[in-house]
N, C-alpha and C positions, 0 to 999 in steps of 0.2 A: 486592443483586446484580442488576446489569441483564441485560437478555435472551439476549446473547451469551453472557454469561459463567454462564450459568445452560446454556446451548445445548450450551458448551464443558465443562460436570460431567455432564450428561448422557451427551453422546456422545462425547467427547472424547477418546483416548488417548494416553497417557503413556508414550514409549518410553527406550530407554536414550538419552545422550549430548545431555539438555536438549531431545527433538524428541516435539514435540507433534502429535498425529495427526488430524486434521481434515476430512479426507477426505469422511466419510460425509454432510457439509451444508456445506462453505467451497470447496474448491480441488480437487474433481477432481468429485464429485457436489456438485450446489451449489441451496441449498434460496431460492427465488426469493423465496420472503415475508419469511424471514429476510434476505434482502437487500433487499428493500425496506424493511424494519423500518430497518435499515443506513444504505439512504441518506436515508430520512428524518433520522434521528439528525444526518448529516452535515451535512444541510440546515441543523438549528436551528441546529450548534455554529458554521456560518461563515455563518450569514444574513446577517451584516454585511460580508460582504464582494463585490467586483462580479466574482465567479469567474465568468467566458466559457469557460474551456475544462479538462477534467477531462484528467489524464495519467496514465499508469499504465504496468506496463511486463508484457512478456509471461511469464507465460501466467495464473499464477492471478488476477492482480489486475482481468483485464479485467472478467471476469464482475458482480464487487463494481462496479465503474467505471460499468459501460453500467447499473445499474440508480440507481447512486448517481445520475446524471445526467436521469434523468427526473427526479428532485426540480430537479433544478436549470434543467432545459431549454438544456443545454448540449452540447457533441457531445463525445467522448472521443480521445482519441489514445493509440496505445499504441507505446512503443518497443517495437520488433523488436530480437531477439538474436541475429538474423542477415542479412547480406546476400542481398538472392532479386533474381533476374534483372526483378521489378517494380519495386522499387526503383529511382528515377530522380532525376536533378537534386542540389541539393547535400545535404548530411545532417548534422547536429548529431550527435557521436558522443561516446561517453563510455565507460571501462572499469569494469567492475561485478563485484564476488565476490558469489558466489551462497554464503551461509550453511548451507544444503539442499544444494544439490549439490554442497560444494564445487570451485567451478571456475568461473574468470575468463570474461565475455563481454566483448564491445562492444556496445550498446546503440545503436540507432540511429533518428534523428526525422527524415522528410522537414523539413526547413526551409521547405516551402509550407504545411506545419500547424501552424507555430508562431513566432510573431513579434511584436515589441514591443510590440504591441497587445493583447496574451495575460496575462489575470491566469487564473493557473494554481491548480487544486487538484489536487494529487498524493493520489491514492488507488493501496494495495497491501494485500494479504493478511496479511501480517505483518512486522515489523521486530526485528532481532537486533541485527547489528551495525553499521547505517543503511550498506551498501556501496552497495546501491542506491539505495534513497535520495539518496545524496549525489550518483549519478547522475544521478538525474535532475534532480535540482539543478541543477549543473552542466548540463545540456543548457536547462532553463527560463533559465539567465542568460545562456548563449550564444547564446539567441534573442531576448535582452532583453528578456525578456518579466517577470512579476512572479510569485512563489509568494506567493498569498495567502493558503495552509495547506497542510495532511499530515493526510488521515485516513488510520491504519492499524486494522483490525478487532483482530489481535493482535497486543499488543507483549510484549517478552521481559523484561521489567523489570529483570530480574537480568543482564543483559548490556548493554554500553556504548550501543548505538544511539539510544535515547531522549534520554539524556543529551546527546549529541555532537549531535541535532539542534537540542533546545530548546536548548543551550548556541548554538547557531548563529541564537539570537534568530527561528525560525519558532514556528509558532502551531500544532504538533501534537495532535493531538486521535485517540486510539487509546481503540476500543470497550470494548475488553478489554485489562488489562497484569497479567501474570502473571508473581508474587512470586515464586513458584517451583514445582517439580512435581517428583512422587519416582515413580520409571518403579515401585518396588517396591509402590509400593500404590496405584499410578495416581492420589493425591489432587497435585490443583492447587490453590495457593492464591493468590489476585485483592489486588490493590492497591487500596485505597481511594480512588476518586475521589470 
């Protein structure tokens, strides 16, 4: 069992309706070692690759992002999931369902942060049913730029997203992927990587 996933038996909660609760060290109180732990991780599994620029999309994935990126010595961009009066010039947009909240956004990338010259690594908190994902996808080829991975911390294993990304020939690499979880006795049980 590696450190996440050892992180996630600890503190981890298991609620009704497949939602796992992570709150207290990932995506709203967010434990900085454990993230560095993280992006180190992320560092070995794409070493091979000439990643310049880290993307992620707002809100929880930044956090995991800006620390993933010291390993990397790269700068982060994060889609916004809304239009704000700073927002200027043209914009890469994409439509996204949120699996957590359900309910559709547009996702939006200044076009001055991203461009052909951009080999991308997509880092996000957790993957379900890759709607985002496939987002930001979609916004990395609109800028013709190149994904040269996906690191996701938690993946759903027992739902479509994994599948549907690595079917789409990338090179995902998720901390943690979770076989499955019973809200009644709060046990998670981890996929063998």
């Amino acid at each position: 069992m590696n450190f996440l996933e050892e992180r996630i038996k600890k503190d981890g909660i298991v609620k009704e309706g497949n939602v796992l609760k992570v709150d207290s060290f990932l995506n709203h109180q967010m434990d900085i070692e454990l993230f560095d732990q993280m992006g180190a991780e992320y560092k070995k599994r794409f070493a091979d690759k000439p990643i310049n620029k880290i993307l992620t999309i707002e809100a929880s994935g930044i956090g995991i992002a800006c620390i993933a990126a010291q390993h990397f010595h790269v700068p982060v961009v994060f889609a916004k999931k809304s239009q704000s009066i700073n927002l200027d010039g043209e914009m890469y947009v994409a439509e996204v369902e949120s699996f957590t909240h359900k309910c559709k956004n547009h996702v939006i990338v200044s076009q001055k942060f991203l461009g052909p010259e951009d080999h991308v690594l997509i880092i996000d908190d957790f993957l379900a049913n890759g709607c985002a994902l496939q987002g930001l996808i979609q916004i990395v080829q609109s800028a013709g730029a190149t994904v040269e991975g996906i690191g996701i911390a938690v993946e759903k294993g027992f739902q479509s997203g994994g599948r549907i990304i690595r079917n789409l020939g990338f090179q995902l690499e998720s901390l943690a992927i979770v076989e499955s979880m019973d809200a009644s006795t709060g046990e998670v049980v981890f996929r063998e990587q």
